[in-house]
ROPATI-66190 format. One record per residue (C-alpha): residue number from 1; x, y, z. Coordinates in Angstrom, 1 decimal. Layout:
<recs>
rec num=NUM; x=X; y=Y; z=Z
...
</recs>
This chain:
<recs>
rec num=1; x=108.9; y=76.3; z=74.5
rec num=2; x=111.5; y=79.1; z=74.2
rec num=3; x=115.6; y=78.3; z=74.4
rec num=4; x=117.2; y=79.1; z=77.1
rec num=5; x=118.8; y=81.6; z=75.9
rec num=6; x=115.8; y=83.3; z=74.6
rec num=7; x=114.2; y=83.0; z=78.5
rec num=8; x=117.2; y=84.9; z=79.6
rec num=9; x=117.1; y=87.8; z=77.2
rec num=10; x=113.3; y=87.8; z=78.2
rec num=11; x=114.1; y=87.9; z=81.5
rec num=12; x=116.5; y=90.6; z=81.3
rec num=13; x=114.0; y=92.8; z=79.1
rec num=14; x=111.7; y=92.8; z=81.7
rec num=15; x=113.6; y=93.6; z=84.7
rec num=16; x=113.4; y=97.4; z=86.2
rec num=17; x=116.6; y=100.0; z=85.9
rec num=18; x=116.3; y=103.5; z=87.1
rec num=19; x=118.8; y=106.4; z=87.4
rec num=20; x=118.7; y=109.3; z=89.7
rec num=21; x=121.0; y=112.3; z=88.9
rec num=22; x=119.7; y=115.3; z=91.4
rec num=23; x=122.3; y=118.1; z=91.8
rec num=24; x=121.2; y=121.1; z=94.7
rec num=25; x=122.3; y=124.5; z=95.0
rec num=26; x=121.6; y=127.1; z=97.8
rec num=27; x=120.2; y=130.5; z=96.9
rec num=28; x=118.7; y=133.6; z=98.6
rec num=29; x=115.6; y=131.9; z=98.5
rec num=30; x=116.7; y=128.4; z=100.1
rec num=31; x=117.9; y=125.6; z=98.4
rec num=32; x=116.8; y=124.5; z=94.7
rec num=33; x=117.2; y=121.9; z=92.1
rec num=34; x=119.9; y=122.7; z=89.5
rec num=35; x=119.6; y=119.3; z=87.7
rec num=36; x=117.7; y=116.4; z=87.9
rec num=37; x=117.8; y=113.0; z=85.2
rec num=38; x=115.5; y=110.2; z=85.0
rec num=39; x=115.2; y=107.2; z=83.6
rec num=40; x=113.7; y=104.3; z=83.8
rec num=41; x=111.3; y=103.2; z=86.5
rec num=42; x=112.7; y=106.1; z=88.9
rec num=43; x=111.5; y=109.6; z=89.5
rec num=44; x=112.1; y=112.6; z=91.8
rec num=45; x=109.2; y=115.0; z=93.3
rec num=46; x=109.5; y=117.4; z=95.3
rec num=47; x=106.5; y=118.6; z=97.5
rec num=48; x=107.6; y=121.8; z=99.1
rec num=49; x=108.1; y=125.0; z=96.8
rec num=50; x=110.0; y=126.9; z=99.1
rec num=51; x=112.2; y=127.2; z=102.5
rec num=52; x=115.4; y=126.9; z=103.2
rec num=53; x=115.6; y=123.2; z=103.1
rec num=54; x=114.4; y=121.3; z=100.0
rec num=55; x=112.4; y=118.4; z=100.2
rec num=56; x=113.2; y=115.2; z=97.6
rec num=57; x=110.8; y=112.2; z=97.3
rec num=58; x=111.7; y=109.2; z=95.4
rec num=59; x=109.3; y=107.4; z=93.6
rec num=60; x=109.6; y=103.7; z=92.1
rec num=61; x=107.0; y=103.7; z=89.6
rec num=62; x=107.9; y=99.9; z=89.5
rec num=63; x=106.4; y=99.2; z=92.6
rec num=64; x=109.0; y=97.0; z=93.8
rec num=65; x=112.2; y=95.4; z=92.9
rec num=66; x=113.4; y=91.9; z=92.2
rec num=67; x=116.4; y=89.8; z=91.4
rec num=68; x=117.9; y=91.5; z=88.1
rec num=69; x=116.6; y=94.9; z=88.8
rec num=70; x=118.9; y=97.8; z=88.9
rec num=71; x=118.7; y=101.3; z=90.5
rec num=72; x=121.3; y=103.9; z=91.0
rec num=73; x=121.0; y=107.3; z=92.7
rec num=74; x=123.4; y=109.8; z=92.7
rec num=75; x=122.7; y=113.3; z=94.6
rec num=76; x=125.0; y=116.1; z=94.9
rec num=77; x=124.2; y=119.1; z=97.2
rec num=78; x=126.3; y=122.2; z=96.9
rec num=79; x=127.9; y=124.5; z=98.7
rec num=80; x=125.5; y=125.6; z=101.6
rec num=81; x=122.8; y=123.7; z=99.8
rec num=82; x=119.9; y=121.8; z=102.5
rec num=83; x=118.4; y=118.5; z=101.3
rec num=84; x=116.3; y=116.0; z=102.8
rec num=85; x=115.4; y=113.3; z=100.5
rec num=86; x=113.2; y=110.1; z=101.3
rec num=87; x=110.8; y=107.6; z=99.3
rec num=88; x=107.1; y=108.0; z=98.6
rec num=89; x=106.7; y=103.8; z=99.9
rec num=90; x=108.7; y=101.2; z=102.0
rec num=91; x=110.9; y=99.5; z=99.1
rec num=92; x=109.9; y=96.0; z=98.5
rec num=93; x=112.5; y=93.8; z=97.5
rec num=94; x=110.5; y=90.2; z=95.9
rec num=95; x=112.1; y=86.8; z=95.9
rec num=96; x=114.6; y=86.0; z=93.3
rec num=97; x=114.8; y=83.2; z=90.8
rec num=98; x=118.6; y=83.9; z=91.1
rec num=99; x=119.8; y=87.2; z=90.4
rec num=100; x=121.0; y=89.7; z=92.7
rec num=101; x=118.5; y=93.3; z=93.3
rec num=102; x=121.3; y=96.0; z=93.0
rec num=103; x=120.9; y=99.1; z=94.4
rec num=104; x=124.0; y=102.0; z=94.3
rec num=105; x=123.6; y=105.3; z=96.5
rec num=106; x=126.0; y=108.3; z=95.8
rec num=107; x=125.9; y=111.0; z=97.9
rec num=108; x=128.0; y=113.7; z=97.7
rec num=109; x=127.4; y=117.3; z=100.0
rec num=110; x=129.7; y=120.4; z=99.3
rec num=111; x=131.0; y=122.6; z=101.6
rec num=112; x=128.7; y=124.1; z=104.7
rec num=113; x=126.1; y=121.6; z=102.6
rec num=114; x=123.7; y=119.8; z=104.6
rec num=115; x=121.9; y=116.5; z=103.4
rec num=116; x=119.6; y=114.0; z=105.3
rec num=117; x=118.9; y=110.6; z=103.6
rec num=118; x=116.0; y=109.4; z=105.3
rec num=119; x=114.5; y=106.8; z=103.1
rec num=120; x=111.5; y=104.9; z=104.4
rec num=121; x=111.9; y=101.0; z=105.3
rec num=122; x=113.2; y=98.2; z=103.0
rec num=123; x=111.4; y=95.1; z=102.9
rec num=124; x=112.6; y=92.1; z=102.2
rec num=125; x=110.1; y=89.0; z=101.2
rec num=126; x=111.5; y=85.5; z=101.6
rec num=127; x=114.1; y=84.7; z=99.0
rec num=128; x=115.0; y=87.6; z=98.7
rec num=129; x=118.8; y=88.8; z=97.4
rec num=130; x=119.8; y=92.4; z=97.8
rec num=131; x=123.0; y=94.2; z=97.2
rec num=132; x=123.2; y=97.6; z=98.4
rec num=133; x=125.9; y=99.9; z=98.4
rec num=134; x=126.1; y=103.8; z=99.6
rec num=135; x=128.5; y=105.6; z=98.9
rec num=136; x=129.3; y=109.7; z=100.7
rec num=137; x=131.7; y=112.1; z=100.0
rec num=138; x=131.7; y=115.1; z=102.4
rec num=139; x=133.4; y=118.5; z=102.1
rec num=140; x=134.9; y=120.5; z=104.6
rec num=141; x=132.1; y=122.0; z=107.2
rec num=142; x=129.5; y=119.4; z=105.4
rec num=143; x=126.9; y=117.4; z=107.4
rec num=144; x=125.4; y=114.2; z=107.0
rec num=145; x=121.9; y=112.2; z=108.5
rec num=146; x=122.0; y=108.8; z=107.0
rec num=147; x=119.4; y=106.7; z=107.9
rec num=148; x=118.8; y=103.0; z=106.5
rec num=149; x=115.8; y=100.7; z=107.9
rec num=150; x=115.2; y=96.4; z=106.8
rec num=151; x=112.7; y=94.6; z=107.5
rec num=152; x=113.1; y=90.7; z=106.9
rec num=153; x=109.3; y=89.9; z=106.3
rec num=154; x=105.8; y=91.8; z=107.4
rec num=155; x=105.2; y=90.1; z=110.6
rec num=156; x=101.4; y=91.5; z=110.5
rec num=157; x=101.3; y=89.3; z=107.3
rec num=158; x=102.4; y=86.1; z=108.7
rec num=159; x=105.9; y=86.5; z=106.8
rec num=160; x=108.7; y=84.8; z=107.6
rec num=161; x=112.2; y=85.2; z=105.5
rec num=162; x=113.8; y=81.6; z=106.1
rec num=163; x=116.2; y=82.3; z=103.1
rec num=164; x=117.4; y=84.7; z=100.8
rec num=165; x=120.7; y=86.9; z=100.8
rec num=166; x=121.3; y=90.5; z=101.8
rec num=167; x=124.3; y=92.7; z=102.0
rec num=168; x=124.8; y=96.2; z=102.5
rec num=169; x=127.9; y=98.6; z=102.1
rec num=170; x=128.3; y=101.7; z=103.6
rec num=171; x=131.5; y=103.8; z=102.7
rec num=172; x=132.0; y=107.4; z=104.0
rec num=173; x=134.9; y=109.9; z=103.6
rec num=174; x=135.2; y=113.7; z=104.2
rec num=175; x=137.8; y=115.3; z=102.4
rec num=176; x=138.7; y=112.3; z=100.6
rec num=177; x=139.6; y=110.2; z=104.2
rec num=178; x=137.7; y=107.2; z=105.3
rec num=179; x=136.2; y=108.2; z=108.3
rec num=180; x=133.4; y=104.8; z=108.3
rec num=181; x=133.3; y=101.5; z=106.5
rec num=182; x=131.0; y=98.6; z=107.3
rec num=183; x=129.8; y=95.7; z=105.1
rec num=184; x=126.4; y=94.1; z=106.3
rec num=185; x=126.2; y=90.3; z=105.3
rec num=186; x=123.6; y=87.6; z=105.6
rec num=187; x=123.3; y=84.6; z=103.4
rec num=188; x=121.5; y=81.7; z=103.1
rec num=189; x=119.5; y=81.3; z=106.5
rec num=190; x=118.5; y=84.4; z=107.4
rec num=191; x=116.2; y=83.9; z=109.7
rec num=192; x=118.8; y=81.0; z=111.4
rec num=193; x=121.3; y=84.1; z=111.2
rec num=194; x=118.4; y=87.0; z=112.9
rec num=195; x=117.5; y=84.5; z=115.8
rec num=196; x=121.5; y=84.7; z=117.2
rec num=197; x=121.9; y=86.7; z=119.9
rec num=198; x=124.8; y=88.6; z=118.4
rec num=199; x=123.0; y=89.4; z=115.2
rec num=200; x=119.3; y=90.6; z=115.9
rec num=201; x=118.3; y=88.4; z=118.8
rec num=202; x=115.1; y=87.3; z=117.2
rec num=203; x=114.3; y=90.9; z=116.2
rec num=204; x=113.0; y=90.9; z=112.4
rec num=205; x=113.5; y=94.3; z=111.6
rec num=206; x=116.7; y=96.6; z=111.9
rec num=207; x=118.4; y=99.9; z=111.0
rec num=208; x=121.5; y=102.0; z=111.4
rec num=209; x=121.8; y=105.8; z=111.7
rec num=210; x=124.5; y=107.8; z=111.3
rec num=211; x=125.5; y=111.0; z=112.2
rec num=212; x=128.7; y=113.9; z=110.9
rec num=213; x=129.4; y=115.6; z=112.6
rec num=214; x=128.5; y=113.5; z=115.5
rec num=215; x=129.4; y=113.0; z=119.5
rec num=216; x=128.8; y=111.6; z=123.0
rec num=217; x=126.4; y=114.6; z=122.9
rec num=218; x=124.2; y=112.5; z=120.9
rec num=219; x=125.3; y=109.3; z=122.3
rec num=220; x=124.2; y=110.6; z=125.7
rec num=221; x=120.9; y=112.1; z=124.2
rec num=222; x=119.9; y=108.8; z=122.9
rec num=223; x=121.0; y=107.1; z=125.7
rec num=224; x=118.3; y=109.4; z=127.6
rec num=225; x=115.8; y=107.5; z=126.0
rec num=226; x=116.4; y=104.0; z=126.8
rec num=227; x=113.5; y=103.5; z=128.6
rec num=228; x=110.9; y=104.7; z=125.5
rec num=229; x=112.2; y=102.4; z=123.3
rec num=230; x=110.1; y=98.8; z=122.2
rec num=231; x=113.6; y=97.3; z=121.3
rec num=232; x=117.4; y=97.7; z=121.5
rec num=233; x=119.0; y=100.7; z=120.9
rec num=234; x=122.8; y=101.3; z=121.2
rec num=235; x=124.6; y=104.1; z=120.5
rec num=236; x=128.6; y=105.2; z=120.0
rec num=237; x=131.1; y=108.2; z=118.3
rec num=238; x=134.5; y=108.0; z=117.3
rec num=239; x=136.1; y=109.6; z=114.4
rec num=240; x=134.0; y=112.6; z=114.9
rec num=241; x=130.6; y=110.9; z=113.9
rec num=242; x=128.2; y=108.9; z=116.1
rec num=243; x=126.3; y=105.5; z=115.1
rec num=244; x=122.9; y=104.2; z=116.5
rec num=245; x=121.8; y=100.7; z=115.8
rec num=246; x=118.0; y=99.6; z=116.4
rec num=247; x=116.9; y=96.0; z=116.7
rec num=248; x=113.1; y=94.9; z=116.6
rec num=249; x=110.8; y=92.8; z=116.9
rec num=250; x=109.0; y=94.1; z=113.8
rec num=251; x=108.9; y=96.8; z=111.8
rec num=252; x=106.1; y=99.1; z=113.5
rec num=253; x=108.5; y=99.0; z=116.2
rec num=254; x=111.7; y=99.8; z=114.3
rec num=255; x=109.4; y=102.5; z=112.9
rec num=256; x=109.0; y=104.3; z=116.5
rec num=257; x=112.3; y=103.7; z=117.5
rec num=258; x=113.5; y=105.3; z=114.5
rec num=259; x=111.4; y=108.1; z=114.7
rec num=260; x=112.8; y=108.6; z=118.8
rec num=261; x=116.3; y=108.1; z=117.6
rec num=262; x=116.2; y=111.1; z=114.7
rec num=263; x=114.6; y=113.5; z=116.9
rec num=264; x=117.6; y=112.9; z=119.6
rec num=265; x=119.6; y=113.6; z=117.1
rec num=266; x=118.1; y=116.7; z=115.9
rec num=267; x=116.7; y=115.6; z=112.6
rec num=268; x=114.3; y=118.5; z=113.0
rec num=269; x=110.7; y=117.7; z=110.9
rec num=270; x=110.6; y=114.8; z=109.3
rec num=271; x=109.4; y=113.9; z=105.8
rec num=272; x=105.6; y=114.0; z=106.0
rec num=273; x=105.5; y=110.6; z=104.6
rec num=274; x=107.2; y=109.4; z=107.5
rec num=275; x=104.7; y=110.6; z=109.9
rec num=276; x=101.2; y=109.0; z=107.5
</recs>
């Protein structure tokens, strides 16, 4: 049998790491690709050869992530550049046998630069751990969609996450001020920690959307919608960007939700993927 030791540097051979560096610029034909790096299990496509907004996909040729694996992204969009970006797949983040599954998101959008971050859902399988941290630097006159979706377990599958650890950063500034800051943590019983009313109320699936600029002009247009929702949606704006929360019971759900809440807040056309 092989030494300890030797398990770990096994271990840590196999695990994924993938790097994204994507810069944008705008240009009389719309908005193109200046650079782009890849390594590791990470690649970018991009299905849509012209118009004024590019299209990014993310694809982890992984096919998953687990405790040990590593992914950073980095995107820049310039001054008047359009990008949307998303994910070919839901993420799947596997059970750990102790390590953490890191994932870093740097987001920077230049001047009169618009960017929408619209990955599809994460999913988290029991024992789980995942540390995720998104970082956005605005420029004067830029705009920002964020969007960020987890599911704890396929309820269609029977899954239940009992266990596991999950926290999520979010930092935002626009011309160097902190205009948002939130840290998302659940440890240990997750599903003992989803069932309190304060947290999820039982709902197994949940996202956050955010919004700069942003208003009670969007507050009040998701609001509008109250009744079309399957679960709780709640919406607010302060420091000139608004926030919408969605709780559900699952993640088909948080899916139509989502969908309801993007439109309200003018997301225009989604990714295709979104809509298979």
């Amino acid at each position: 049998m092989a030494s300890v030791p030797l398990r770990n540097e096994i271990f840590a051979a196999n695990r994924a790491v993938g790097r994204i560096a994507l810069a944008v610029a705008a240009g009389p034909g719309g908005s193109r690709r200046t650079r782009l790096h890849e390594a590791g299990s990470l690649r970018a496509r991009f299905p849509n050869g012209n118009g004024r907004t590019l299209d990014a996909v993310i694809v982890n040729v992984a096919g998953g992530m687990t405790g040990g694996d590593c992914f950073d992204i980095g995107i820049e969009a310039g001054p008047g550049a359009e990008l949307s970006v998303t994910t070919a797949a839901a993420e799947k983040i596997y059970r750990s046998l102790g390590p953490d599954t890191e994932i870093s998101v740097k987001l920077g959008v230049g001047p009169g630069a618009a960017l929408a971050w619209l990955p599809q859902e994460t999913i988290l399988f029991d024992r789980a751990r995942l540390r995720r941290q998104i970082d956005v630097d605005l420029a004067c006159g830029a705009s920002l969609l964020l969007a960020e979706a987890t599911i704890f377990g396929r309820s269609a599958m029977g899954e239940t996450v009992l266990s596991g650890h999950f926290s999520d950063r979010w930092c935002v500034r626009t011309e160097g001020a902190l205009v948002f800051a939130e840290t998302v943590k659940l440890d240990g019983g997750i599903a003992q920690h989803l069932a309190e009313r304060a947290v999820a109320g039982g709902g197994a699936a949940v996202a956050s959307v955010l919004k700069f600029p942003g208003g009670e002009e969007n507050v009040a247009a998701v609001r509008a919608m109250q009744q079309d929702f399957a679960g709780e949606v709640g919406a607010s704006a302060w420091n000139g960007l608004a926030l919408v929360r969605c709780v559900a019971a699952d993640g088909a759900a948080l899916r139509r939700d989502l969908v309801k809440v993007l439109m309200a807040l003018g997301a225009g056309p989604l990714p295709r993927l979104w809509m298979n």
